[in-house]
N, CA and C of each residue as an Amber inpcrd file, in Angstrom:
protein
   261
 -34.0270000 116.8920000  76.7530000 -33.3170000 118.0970000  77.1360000
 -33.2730000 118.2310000  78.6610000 -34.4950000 118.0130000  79.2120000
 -34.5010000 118.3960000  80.6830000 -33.8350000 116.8100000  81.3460000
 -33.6460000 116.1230000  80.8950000 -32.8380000 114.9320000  81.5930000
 -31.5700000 115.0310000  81.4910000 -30.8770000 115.6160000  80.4640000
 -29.5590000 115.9120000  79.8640000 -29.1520000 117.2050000  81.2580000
 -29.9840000 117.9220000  81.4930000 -29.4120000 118.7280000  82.4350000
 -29.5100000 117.7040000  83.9290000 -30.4540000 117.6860000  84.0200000
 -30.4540000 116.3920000  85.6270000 -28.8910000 115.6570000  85.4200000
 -28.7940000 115.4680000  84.4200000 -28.0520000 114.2320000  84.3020000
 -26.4120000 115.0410000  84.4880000 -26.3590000 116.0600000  83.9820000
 -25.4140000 117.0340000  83.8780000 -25.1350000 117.4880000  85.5210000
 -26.0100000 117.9050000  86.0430000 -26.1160000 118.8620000  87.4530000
 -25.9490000 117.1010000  88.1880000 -26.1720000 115.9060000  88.2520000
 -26.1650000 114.7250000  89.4500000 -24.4460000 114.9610000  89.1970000
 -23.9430000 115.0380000  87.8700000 -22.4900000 114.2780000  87.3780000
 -21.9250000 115.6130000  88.1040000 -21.7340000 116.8550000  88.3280000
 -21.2970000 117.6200000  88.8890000 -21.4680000 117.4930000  90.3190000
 -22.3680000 117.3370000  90.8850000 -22.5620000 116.7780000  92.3680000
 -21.6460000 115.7570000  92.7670000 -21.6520000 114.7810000  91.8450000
 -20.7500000 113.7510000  92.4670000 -19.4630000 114.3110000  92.0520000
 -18.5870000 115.2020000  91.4210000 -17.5390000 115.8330000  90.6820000
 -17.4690000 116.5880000  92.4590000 -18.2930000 117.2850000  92.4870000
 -17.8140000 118.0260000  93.9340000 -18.2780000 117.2620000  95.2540000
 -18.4870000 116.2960000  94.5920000 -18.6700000 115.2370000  96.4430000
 -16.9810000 114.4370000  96.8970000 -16.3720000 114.1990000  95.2260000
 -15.3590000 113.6230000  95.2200000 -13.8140000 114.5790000  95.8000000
 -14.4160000 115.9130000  94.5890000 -13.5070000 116.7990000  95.3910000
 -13.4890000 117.2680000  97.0110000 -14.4560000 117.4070000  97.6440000
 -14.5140000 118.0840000  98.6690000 -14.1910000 116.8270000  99.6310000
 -13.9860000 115.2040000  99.2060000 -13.3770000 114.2530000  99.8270000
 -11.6830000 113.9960000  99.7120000 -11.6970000 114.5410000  98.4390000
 -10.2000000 114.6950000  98.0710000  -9.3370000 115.8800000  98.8900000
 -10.0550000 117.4150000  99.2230000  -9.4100000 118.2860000  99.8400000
  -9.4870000 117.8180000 101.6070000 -10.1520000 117.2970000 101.8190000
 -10.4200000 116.6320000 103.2700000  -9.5370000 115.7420000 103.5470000
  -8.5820000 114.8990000 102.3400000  -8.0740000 114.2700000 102.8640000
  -6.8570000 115.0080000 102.7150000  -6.1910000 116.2050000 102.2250000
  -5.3760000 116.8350000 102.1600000  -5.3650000 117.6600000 103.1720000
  -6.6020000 118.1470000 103.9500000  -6.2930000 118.6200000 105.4280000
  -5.9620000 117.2750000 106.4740000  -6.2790000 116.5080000 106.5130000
  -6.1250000 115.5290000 107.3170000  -4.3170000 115.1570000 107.2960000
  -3.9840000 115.7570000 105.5470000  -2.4390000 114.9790000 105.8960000
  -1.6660000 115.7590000 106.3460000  -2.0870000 117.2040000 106.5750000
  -1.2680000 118.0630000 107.2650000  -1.3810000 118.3260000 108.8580000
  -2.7790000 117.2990000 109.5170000  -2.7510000 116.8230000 110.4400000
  -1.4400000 116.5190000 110.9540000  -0.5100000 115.6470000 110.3970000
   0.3760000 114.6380000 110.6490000   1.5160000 115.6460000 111.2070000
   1.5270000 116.9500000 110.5660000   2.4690000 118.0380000 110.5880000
   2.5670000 118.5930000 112.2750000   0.9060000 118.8670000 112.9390000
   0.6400000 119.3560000 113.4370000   1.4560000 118.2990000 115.0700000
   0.4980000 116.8480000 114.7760000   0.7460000 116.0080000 115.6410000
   2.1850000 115.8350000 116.3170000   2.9840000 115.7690000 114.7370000
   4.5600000 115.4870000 115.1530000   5.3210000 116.7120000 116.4830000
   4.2340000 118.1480000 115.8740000   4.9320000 119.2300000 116.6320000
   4.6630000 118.8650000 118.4160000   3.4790000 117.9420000 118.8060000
   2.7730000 118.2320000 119.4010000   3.8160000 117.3400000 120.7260000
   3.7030000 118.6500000 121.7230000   4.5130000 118.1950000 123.2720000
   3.5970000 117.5500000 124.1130000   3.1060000 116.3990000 124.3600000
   2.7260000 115.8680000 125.7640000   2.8600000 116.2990000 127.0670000
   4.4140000 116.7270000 127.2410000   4.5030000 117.0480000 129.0100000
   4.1130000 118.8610000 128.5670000   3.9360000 119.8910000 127.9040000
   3.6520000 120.8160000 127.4140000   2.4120000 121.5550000 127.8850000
   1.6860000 120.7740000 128.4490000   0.7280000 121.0220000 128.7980000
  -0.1000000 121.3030000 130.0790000  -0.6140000 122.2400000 130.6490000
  -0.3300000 122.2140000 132.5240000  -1.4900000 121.0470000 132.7530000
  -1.3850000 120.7240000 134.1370000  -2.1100000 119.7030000 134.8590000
  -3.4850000 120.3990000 134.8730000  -3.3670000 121.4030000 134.4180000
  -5.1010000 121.7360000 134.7790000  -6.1870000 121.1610000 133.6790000
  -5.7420000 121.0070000 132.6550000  -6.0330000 120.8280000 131.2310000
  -6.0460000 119.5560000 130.6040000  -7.3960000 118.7300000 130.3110000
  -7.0040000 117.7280000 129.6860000  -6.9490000 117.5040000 128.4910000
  -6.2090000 117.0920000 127.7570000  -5.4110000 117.5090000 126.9500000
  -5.5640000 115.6390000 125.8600000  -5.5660000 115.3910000 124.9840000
  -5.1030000 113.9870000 124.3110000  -3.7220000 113.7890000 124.3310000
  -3.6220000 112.6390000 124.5630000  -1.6200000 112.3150000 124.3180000
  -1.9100000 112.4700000 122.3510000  -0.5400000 112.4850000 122.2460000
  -0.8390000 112.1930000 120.8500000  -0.2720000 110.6810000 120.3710000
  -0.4780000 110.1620000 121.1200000  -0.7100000 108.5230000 120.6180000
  -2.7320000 108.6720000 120.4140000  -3.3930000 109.5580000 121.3310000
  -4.9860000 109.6780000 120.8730000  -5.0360000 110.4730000 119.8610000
  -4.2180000 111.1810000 119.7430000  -4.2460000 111.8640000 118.2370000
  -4.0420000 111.2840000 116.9240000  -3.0280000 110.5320000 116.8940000
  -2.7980000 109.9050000 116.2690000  -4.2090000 108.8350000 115.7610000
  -4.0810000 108.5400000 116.7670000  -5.5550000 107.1110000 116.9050000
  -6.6090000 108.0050000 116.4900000  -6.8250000 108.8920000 116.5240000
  -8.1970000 110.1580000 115.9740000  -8.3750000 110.1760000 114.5900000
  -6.5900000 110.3020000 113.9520000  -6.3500000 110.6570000 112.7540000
  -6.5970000 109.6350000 111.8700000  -6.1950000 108.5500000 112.3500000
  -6.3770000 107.0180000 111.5520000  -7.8260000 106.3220000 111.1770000
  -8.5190000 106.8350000 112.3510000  -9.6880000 106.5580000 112.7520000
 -10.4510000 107.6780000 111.1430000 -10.2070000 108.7580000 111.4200000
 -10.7120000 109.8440000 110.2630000 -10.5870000 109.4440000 109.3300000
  -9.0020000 109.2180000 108.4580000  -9.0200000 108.6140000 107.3560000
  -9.9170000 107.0540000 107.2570000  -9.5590000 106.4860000 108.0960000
 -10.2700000 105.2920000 107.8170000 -12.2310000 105.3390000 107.1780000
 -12.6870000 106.3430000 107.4880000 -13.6780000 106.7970000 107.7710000
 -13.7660000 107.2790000 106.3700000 -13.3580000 108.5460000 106.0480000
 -12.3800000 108.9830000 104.9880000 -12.8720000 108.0600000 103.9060000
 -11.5310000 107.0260000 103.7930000 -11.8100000 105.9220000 102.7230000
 -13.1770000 104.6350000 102.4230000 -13.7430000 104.8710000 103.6570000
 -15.0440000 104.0680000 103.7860000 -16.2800000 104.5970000 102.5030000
 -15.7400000 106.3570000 103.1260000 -16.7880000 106.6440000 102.4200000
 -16.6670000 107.2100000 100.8280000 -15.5620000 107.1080000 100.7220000
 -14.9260000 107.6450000  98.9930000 -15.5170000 106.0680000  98.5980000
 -15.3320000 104.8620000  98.9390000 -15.5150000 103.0500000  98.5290000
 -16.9750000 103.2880000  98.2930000 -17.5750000 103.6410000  99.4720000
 -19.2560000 103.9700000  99.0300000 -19.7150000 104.6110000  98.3230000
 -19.1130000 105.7330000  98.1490000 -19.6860000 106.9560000  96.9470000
 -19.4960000 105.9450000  95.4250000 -17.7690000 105.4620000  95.4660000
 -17.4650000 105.1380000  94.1280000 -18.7910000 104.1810000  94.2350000
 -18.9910000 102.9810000  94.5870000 -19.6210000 101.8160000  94.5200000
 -21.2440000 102.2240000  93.7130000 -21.7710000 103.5800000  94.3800000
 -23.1240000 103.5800000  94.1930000 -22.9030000 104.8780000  93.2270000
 -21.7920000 104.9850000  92.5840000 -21.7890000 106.6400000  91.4720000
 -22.8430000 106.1790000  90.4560000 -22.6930000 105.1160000  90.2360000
 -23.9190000 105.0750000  88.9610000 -24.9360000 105.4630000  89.5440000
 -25.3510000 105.1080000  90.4260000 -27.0330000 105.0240000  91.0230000
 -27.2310000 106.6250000  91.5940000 -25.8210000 107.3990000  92.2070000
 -26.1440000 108.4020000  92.8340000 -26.5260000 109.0440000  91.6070000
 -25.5620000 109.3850000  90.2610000 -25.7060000 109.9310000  89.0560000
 -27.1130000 109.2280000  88.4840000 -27.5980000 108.7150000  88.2670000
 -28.8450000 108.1290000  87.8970000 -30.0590000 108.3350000  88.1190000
 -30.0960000 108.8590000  89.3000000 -30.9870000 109.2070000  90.3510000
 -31.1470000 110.4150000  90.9630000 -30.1690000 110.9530000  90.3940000
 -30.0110000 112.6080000  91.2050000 -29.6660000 112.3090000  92.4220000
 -28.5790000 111.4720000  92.6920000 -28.7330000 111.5090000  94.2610000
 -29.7650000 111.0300000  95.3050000 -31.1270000 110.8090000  94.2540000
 -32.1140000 110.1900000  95.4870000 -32.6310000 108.2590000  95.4560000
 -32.2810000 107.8680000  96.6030000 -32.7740000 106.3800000  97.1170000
 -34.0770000 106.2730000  96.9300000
């Protein structure tokens, strides 16, 4: 009984580790929205500011990051679920 719940509460953990990677990457794609708006000369000389070619390069960089770690979660779900999450 008391393993059936462990086992219940790890499988929900990883249920909201996946989601809260899934809504992250749905803010990230409205990133793209933001970037396109984004003026370079817009900006005064006082202010340093990223071009958005570094924005861009920020964003890619995130997802990439992003998908590294959704590959790792999937890879070790048995073990995270198995374990409660602990190494």
């Amino acid at each position: 009984m008391q393993i059936a719940a462990l086992n219940r509460r790890a499988q929900q953990r990883y249920a909201t580790f996946v989601n809260t990677l899934d809504m992250v990457a749905e803010v990230l794609a409205e990133v793209d929205k933001l970037i396109a708006k984004y003026d370079d000369n817009a900006m005064s000389d006082s202010w340093t500011v990223a071009s958005k070619d570094d924005l861009k390069s920020f964003r890619t960089k995130a997802f990439d990051e992003l998908d590294r770690l959704r590959l790792l979660g999937k890879k070790h779900e048995a073990e995270l679920i198995s374990r409660d999450w602990r190494f």
